[in-house]
N, CA, C and O atoms as a MOPAC input file, in Angstrom:
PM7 MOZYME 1SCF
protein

 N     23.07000 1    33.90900 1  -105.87900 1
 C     24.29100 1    33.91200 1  -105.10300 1
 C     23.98300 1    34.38100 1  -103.68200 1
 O     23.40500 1    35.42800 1  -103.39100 1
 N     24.48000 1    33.40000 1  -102.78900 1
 C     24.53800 1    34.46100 1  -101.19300 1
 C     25.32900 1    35.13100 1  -101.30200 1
 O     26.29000 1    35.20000 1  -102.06900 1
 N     24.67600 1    36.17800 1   -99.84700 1
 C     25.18300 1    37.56600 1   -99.59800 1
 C     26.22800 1    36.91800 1   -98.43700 1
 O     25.74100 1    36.22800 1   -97.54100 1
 N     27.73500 1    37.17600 1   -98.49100 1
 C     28.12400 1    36.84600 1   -96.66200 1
 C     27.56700 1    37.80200 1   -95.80800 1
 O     27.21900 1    38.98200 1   -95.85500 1
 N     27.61300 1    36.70000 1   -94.85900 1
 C     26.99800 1    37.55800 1   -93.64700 1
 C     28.35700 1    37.44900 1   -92.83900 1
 O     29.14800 1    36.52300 1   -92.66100 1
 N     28.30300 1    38.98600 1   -92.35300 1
 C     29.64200 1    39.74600 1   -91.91200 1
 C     29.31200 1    39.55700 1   -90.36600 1
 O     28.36300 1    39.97800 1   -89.70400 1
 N     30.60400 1    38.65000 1   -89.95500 1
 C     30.45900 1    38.65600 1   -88.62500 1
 C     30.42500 1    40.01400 1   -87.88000 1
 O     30.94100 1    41.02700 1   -88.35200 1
 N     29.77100 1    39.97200 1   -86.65700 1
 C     30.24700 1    41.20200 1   -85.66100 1
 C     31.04000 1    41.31700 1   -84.49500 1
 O     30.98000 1    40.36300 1   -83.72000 1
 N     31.61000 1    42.06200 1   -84.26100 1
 C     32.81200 1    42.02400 1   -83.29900 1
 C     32.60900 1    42.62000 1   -82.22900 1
 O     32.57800 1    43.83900 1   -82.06200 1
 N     32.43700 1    41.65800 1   -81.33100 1
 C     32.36100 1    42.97400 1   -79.97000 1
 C     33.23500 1    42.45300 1   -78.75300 1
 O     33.53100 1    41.29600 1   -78.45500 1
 N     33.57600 1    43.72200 1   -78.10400 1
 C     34.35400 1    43.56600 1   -77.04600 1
 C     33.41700 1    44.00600 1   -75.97200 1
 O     32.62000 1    44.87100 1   -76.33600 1
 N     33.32200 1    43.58000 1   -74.63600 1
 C     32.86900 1    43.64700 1   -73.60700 1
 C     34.15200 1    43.99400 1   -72.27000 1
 O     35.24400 1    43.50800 1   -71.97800 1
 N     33.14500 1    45.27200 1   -71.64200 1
 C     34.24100 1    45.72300 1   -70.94800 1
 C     33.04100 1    46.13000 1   -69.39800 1
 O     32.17100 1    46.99900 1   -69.44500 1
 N     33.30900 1    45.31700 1   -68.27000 1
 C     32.61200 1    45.80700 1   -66.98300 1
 C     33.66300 1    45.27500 1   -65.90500 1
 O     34.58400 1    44.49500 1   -66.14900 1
 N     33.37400 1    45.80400 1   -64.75100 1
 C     34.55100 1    45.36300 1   -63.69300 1
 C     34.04900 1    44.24700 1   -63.54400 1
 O     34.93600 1    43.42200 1   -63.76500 1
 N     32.67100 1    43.52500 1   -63.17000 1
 C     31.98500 1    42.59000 1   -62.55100 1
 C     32.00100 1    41.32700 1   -63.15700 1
 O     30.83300 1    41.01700 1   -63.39600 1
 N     32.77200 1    40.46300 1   -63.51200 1
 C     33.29400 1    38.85600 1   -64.09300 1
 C     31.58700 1    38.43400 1   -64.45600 1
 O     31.16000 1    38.21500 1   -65.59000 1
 N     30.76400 1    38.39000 1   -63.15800 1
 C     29.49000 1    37.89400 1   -63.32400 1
 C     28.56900 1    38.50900 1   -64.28300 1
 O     27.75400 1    37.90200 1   -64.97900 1
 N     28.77200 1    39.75100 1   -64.25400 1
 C     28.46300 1    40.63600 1   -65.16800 1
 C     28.53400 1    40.55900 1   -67.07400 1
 O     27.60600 1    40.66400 1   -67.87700 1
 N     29.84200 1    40.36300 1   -67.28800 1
 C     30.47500 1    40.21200 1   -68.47400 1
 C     29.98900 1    38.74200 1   -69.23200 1
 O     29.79700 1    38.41100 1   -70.40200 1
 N     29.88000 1    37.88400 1   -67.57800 1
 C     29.03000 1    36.92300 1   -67.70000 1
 C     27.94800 1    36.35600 1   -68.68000 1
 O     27.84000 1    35.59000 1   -69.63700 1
 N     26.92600 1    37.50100 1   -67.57000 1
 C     25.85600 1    37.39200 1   -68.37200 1
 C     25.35200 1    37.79400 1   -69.65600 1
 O     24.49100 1    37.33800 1   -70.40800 1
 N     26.59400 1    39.35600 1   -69.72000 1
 C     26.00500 1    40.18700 1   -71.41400 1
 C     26.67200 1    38.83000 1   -72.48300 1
 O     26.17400 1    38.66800 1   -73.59700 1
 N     27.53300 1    38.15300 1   -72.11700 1
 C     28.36700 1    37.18600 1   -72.75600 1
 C     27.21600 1    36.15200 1   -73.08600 1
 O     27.03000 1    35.98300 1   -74.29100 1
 N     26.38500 1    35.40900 1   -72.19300 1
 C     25.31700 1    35.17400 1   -72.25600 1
 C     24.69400 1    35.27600 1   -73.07400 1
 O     24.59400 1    34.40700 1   -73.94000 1
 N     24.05800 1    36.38100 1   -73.08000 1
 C     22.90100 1    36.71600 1   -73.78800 1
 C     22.94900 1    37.30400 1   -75.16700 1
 O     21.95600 1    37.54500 1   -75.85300 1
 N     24.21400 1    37.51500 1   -75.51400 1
 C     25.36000 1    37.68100 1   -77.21100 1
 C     25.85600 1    36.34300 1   -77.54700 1
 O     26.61400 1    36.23600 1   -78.51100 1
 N     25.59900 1    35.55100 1   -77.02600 1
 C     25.98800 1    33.96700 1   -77.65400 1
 C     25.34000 1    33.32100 1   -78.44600 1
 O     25.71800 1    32.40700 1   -79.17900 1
 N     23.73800 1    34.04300 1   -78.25400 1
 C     22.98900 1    32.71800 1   -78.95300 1
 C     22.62100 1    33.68300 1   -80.77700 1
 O     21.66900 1    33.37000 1   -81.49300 1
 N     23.61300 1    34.77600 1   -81.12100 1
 C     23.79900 1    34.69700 1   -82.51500 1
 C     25.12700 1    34.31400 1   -83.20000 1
 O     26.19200 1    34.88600 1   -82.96900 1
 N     24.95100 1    33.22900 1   -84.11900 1
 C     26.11100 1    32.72300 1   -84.79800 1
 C     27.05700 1    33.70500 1   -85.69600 1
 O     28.13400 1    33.40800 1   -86.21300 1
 N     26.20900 1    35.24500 1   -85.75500 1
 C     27.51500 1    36.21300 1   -86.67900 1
 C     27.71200 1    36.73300 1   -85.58400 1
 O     27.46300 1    37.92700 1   -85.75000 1
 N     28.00100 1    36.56800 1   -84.58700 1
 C     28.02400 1    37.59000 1   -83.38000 1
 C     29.46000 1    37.13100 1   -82.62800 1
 O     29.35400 1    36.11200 1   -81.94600 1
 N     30.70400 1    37.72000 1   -82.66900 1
 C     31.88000 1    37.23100 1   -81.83300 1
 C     31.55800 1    37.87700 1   -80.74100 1
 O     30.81100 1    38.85500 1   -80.74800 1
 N     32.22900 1    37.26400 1   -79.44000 1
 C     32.90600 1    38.33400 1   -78.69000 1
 C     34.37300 1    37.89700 1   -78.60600 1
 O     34.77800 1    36.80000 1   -78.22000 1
 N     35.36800 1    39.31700 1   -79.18500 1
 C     36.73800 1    38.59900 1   -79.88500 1
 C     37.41600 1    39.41100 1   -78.30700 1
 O     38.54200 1    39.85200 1   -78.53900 1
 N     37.09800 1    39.59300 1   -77.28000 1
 C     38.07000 1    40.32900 1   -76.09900 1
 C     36.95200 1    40.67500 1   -74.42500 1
 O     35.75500 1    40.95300 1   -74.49900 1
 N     37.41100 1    40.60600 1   -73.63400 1
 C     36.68800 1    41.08600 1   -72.48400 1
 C     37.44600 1    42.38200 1   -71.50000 1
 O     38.66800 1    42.23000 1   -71.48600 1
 N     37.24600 1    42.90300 1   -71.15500 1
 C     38.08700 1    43.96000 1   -69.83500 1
 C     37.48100 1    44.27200 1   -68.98700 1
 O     36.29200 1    44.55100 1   -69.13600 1
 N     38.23800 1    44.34400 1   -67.54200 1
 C     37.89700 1    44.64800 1   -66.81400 1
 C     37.52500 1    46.17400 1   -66.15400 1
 O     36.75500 1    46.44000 1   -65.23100 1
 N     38.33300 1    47.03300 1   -66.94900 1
 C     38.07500 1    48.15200 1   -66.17400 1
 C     38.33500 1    49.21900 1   -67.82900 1
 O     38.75100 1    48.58700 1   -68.80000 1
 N     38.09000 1    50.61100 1   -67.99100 1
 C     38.13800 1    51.43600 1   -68.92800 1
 C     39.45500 1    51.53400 1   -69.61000 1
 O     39.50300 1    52.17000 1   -70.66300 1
 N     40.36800 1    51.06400 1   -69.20600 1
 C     41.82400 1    51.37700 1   -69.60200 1
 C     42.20700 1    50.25400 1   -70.45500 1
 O     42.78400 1    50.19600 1   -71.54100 1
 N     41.62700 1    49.20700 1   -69.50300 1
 C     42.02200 1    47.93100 1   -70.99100 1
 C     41.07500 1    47.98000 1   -71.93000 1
 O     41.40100 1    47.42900 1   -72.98100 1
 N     39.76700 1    48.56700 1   -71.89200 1
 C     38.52600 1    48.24000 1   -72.78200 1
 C     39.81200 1    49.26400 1   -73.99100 1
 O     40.54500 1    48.80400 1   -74.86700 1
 N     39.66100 1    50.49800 1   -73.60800 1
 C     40.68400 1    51.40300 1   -74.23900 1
 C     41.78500 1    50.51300 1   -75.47800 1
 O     41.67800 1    50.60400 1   -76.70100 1
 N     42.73600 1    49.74000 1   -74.76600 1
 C     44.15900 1    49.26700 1   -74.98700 1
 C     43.93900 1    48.31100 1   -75.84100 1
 O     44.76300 1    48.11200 1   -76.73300 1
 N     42.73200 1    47.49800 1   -75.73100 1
 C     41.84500 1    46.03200 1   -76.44500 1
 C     41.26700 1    46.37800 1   -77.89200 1
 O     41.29500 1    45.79600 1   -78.97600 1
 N     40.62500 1    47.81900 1   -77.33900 1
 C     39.54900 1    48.53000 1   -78.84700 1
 C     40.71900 1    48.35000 1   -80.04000 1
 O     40.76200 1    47.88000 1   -81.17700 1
 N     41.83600 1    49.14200 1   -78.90900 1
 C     43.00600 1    49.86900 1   -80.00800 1
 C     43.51200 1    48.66000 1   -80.81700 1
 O     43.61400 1    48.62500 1   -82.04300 1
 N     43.78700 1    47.75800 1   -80.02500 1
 C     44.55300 1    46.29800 1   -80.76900 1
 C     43.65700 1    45.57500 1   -81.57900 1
 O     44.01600 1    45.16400 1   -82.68200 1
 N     42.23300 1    45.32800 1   -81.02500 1
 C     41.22500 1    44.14200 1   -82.18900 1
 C     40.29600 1    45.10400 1   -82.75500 1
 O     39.66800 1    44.76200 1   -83.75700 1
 N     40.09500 1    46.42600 1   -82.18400 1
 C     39.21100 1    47.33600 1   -83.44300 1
 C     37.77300 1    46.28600 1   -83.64600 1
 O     37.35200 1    45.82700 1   -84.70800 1
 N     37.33200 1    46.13700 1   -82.56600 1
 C     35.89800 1    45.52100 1   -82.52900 1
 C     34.63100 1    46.41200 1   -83.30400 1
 O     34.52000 1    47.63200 1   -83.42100 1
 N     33.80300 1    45.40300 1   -83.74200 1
 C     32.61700 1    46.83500 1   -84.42400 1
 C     31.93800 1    47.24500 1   -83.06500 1
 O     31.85100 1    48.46100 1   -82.89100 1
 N     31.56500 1    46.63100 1   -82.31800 1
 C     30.66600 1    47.11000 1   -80.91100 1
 C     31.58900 1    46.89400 1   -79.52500 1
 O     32.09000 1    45.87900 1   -79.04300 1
 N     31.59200 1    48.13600 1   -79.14800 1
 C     32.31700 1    48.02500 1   -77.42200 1
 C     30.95000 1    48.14100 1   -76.61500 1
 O     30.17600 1    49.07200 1   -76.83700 1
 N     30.64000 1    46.98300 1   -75.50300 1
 C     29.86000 1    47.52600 1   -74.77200 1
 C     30.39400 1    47.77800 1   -73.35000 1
 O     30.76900 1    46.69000 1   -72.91500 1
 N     30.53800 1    48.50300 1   -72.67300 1
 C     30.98800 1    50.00400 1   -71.68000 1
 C     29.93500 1    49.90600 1   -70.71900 1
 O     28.72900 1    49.91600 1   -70.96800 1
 N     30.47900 1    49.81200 1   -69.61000 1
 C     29.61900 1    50.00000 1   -68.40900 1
 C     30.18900 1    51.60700 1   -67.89300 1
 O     31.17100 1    51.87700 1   -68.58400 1
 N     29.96200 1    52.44300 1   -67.16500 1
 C     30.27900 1    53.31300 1   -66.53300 1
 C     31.35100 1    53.60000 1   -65.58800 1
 O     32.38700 1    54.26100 1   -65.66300 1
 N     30.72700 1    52.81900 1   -64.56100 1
 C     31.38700 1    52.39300 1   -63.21500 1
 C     32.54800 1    51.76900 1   -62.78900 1
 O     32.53800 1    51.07600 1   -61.77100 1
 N     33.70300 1    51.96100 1   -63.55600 1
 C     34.49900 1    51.24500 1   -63.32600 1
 C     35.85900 1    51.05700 1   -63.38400 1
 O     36.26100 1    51.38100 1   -64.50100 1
 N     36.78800 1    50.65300 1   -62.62700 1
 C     38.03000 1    51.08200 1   -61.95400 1
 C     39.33700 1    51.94500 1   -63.50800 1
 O     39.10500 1    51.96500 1   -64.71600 1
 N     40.26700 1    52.36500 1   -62.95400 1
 C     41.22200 1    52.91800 1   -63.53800 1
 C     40.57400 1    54.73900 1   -64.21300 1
 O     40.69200 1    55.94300 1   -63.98300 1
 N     39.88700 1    53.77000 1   -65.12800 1
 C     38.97500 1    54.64400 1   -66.26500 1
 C     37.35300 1    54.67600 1   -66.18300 1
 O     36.78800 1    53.71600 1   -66.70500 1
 N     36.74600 1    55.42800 1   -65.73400 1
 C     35.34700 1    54.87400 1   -66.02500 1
 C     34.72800 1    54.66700 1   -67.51300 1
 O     35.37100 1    55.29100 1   -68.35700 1
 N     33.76400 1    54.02400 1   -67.96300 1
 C     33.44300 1    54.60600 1   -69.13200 1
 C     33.20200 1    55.30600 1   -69.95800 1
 O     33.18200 1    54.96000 1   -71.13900 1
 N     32.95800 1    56.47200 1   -69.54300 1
 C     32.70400 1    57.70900 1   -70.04500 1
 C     33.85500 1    58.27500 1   -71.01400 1
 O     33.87300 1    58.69200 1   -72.17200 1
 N     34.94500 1    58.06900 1   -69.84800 1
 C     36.56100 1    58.37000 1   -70.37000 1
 C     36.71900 1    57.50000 1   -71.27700 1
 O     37.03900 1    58.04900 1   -72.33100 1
 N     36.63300 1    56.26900 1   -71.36700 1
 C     37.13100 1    55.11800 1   -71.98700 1
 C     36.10100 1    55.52400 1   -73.61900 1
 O     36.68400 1    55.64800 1   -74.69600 1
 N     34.92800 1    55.64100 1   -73.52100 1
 C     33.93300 1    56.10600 1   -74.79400 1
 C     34.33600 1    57.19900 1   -75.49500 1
 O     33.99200 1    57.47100 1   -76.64600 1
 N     35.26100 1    57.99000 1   -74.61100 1
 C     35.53400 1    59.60400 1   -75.85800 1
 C     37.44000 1    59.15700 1   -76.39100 1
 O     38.15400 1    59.48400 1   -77.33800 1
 N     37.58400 1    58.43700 1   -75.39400 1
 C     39.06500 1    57.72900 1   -76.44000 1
 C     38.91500 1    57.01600 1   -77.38200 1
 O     39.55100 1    57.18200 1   -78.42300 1
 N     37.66800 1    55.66600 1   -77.14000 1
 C     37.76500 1    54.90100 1   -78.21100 1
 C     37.14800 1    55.68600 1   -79.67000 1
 O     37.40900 1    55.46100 1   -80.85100 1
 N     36.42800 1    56.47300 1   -79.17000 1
 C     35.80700 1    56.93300 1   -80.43000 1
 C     36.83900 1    58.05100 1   -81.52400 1
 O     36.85200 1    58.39300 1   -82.70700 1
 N     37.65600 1    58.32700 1   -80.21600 1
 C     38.93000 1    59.29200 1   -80.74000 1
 C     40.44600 1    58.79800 1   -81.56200 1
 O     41.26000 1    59.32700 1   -82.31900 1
 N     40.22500 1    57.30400 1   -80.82000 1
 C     41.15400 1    56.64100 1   -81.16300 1
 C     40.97100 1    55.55100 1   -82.35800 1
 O     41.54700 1    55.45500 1   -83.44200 1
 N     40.14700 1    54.91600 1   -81.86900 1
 C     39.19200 1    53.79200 1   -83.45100 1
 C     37.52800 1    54.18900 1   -83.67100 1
 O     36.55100 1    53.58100 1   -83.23400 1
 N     37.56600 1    55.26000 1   -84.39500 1
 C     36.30500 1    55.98800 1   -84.75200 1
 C     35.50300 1    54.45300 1   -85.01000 1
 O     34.32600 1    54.45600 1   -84.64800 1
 N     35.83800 1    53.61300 1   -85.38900 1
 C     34.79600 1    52.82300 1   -86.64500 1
 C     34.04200 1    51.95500 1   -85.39100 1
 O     32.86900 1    51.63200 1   -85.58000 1
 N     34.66600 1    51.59100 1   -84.17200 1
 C     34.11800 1    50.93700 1   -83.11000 1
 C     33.15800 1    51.75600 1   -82.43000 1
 O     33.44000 1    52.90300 1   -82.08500 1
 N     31.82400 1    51.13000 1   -82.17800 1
 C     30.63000 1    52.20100 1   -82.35000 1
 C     30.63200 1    51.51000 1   -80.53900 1
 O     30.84900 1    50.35400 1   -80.17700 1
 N     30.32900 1    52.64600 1   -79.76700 1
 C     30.16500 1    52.07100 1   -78.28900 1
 C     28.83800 1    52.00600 1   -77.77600 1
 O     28.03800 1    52.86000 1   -78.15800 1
 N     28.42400 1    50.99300 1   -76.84900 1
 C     26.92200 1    50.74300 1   -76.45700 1
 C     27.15800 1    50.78600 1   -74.90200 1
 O     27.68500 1    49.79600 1   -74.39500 1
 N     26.81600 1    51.83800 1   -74.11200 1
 C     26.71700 1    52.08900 1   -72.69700 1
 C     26.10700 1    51.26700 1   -71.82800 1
 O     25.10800 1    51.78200 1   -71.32500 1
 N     26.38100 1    50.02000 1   -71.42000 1
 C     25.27500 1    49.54000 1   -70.85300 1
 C     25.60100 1    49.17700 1   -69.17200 1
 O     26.49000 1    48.53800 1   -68.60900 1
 N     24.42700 1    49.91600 1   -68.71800 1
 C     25.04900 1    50.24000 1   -66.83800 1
 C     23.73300 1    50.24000 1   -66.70400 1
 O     22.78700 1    50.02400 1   -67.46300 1
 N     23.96300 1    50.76700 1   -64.64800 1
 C     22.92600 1    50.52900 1   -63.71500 1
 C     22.03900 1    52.09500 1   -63.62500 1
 O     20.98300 1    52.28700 1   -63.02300 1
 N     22.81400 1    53.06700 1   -64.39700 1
 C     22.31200 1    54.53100 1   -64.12500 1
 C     21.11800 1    54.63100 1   -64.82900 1
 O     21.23600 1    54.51500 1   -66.04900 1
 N     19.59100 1    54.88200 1   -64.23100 1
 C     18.73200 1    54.75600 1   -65.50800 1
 C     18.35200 1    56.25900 1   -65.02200 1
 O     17.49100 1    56.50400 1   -64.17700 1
 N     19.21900 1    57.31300 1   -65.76500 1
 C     18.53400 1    59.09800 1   -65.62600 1
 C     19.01200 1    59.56500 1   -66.91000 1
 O     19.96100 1    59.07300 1   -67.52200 1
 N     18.37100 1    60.44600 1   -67.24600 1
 C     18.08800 1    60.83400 1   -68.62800 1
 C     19.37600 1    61.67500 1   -68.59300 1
 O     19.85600 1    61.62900 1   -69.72500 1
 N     20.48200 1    62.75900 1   -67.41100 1
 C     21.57900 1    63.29200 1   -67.15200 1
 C     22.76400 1    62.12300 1   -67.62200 1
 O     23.88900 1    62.35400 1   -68.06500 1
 N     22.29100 1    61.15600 1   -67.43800 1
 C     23.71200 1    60.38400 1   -67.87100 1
 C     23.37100 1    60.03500 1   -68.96200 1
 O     24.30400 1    60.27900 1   -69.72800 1
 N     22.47100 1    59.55200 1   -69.53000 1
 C     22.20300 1    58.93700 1   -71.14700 1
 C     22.86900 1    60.56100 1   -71.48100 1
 O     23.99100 1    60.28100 1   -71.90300 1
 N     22.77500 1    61.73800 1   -71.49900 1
 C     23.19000 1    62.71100 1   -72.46300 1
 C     24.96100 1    62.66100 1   -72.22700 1
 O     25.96000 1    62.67200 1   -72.94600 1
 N     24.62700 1    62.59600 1   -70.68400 1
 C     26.35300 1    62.42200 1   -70.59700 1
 C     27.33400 1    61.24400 1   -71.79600 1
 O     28.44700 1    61.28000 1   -72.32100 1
 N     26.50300 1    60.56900 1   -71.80000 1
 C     27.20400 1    59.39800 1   -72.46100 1
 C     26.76500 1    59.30100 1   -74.06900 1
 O     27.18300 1    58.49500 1   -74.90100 1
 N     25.67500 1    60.50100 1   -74.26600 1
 C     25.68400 1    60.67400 1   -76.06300 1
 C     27.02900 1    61.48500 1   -76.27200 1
 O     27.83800 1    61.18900 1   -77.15200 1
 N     27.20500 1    62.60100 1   -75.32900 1
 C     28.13200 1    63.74200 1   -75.30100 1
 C     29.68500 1    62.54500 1   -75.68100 1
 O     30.65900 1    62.68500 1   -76.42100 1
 N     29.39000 1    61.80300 1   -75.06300 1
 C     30.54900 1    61.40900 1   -74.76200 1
 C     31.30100 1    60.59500 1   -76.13500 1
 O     32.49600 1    60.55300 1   -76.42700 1
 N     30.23200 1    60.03800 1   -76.76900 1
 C     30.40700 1    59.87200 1   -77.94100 1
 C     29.93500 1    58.06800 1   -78.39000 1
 O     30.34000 1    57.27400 1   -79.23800 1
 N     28.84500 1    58.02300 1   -77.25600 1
 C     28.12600 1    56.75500 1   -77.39900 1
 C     26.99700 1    56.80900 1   -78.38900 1
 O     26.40200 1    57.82400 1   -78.75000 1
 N     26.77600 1    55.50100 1   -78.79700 1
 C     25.87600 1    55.50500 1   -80.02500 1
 C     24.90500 1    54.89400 1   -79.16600 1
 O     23.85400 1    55.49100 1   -79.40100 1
 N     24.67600 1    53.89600 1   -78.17100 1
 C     23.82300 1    53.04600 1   -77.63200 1
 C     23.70000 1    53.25200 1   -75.99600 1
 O     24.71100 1    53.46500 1   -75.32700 1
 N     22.12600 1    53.15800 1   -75.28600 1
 C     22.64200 1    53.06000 1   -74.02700 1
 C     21.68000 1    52.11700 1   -73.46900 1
 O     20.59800 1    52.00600 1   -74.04500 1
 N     21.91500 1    51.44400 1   -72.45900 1
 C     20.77300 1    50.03200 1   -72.16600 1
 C     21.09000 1    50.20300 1   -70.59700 1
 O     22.25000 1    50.37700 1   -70.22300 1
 N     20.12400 1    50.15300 1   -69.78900 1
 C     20.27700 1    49.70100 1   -68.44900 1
 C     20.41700 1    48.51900 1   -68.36300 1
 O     19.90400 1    47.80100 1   -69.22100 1
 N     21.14700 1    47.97500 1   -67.31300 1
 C     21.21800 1    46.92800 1   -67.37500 1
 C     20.07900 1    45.84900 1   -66.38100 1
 O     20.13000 1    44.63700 1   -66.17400 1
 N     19.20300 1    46.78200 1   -65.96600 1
 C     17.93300 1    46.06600 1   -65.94400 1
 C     16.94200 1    45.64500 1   -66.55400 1
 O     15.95900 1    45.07000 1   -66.08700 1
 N     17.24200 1    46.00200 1   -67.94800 1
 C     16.52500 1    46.08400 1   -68.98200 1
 C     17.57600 1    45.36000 1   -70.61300 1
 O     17.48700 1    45.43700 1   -71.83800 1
 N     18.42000 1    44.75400 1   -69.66300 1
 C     19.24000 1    44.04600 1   -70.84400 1
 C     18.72400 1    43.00900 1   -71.75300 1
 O     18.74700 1    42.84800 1   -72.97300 1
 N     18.33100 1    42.47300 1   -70.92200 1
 C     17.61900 1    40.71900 1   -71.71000 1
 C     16.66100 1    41.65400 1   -72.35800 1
 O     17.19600 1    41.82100 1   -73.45400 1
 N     15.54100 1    42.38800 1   -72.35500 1
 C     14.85400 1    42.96400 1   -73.47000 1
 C     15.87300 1    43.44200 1   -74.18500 1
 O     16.14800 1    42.79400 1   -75.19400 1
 N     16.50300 1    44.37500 1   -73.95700 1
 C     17.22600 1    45.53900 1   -74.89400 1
 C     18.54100 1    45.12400 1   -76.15800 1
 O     18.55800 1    45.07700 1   -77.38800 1
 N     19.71100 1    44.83700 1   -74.87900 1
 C     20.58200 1    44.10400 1   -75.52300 1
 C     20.67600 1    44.01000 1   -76.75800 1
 O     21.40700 1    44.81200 1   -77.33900 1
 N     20.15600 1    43.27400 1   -77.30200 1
 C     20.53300 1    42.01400 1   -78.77300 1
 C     20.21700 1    43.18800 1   -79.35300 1
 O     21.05000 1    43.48900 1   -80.20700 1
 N     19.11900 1    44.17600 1   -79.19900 1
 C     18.71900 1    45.24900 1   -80.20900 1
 C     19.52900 1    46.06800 1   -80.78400 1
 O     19.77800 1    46.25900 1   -81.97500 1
 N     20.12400 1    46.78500 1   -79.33200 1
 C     20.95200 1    47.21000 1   -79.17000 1
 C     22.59200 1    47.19400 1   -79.99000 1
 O     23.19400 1    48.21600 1   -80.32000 1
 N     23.00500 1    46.00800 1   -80.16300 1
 C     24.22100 1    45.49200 1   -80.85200 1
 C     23.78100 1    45.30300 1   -82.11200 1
 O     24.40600 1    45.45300 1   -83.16200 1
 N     22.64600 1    44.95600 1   -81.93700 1
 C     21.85900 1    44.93600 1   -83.97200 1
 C     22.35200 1    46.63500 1   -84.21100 1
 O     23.32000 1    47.11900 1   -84.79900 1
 N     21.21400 1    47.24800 1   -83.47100 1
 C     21.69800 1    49.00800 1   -84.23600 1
 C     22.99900 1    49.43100 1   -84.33500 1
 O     23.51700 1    49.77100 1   -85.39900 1
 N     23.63400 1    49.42300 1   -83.10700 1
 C     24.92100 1    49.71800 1   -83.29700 1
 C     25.90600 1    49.31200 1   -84.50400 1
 O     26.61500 1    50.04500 1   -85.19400 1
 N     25.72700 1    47.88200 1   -84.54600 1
 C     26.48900 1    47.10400 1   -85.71600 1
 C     25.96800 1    47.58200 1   -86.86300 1
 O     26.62200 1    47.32200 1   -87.87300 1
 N     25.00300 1    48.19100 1   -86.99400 1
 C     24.71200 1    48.81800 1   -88.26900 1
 C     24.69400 1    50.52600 1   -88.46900 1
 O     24.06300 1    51.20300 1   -89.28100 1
 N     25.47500 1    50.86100 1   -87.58700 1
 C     25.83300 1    52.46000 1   -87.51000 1
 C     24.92000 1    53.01300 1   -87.07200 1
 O     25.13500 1    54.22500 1   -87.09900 1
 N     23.62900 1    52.68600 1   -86.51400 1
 C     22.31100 1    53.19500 1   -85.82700 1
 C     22.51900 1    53.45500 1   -84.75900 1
 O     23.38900 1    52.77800 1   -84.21100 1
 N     21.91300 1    54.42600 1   -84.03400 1
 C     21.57200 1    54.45300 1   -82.69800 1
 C     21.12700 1    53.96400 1   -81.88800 1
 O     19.97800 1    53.83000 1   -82.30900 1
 N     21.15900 1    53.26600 1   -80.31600 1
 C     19.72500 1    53.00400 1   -79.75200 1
 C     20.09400 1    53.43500 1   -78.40600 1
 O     21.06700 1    53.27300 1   -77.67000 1
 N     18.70400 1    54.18500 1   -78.33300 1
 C     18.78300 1    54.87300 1   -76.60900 1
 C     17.35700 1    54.50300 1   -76.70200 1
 O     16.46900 1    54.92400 1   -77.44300 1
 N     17.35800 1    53.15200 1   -75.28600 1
 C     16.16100 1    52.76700 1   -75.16700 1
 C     15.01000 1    53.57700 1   -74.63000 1
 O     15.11300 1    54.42200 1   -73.74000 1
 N     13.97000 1    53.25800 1   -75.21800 1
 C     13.19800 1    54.88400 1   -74.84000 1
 C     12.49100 1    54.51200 1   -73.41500 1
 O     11.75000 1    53.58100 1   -73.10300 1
 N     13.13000 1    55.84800 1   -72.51900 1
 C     12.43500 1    55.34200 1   -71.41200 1
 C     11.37400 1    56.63000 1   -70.96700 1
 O     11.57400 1    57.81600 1   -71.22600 1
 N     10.40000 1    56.16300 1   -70.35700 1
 C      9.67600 1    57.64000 1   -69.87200 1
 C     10.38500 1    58.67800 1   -69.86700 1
 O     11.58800 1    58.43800 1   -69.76200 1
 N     10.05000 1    59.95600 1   -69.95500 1
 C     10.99800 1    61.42200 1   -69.57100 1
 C     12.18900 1    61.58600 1   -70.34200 1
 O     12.61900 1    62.69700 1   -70.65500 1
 N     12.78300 1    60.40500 1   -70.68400 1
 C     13.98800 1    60.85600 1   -71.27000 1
 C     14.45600 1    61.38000 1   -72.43900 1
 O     15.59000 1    61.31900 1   -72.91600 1
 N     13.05100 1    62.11800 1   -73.02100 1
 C     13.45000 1    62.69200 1   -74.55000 1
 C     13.68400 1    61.90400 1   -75.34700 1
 O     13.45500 1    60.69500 1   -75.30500 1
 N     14.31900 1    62.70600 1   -76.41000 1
 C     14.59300 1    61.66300 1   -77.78000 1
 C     15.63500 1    62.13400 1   -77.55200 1
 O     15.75200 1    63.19100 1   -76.93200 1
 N     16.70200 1    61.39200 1   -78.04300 1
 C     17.83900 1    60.80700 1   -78.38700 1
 C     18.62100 1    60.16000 1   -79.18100 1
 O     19.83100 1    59.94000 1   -79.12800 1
 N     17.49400 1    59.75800 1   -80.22700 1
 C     17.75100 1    58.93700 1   -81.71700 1
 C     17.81500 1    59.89800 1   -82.18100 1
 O     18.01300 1    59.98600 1   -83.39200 1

């Protein structure tokens, strides 16, 4: 007998259209992989989690109303089961903690997406961690 394979749900949330773009991109080419919502800024990523309860939010930082940070300790407060993946331009080991604190499971620069990414939404979607390991920055898993 097959096993189903359980789609995954993710919502994508950055101010930058081109941006959302590309993570949209590069999450397309798996067939269990939705993306069921997009937002522009922390407040709708927030308002979106609450309504479709995605398994993966990925969260940029930077960005209008709410930044992410804020937007990562609501969703996790508000729909625990949506696991969040940080993925921004900050690559310092002060914000990866900021954003474990905060109640992120994942964090990816986004210079380092096309490697990281797909990994990234693999661990997460499976309740794992991933903080890509970068020089200096400790462990974090």
């Amino acid at each position: 007998m097959l096993a189903k394979v359980m789609t995954v749900r993710i919502l994508l949330a950055d101010d930058h259209p081109a941006v959302r773009q590309g993570l949209r991109t590069l999450l397309d080419g798996r067939p269990d992989w939705e993306i069921v919502e997009e937002a522009q800024d922390g407040m709708e990523a927030v308002e979106r989690t609450e309504r479709l309860q995605p398994d993966v939010v990925v969260l940029d930082i930077s960005m209008p109303r709410m930044d992410g940070l804020e937007a990562c300790r609501r969703i996790r407060k508000q729909v625990p089961k949506s696991e969040v993946l940080i993925v921004t331009q900050h690559n310092s080991a002060q914000m990866m903690r900021e954003a474990r604190n905060a109640g992120a499971k994942g964090y990816v620069v986004k210079s380092d997406a096309a490697r990281d990414l797909l990994m990234a939404v693999e661990a997460l979607s499976q309740h794992k961690f991933f903080f890509a390991n970068k020089a200096g920055l400790g462990d974090f898993g």
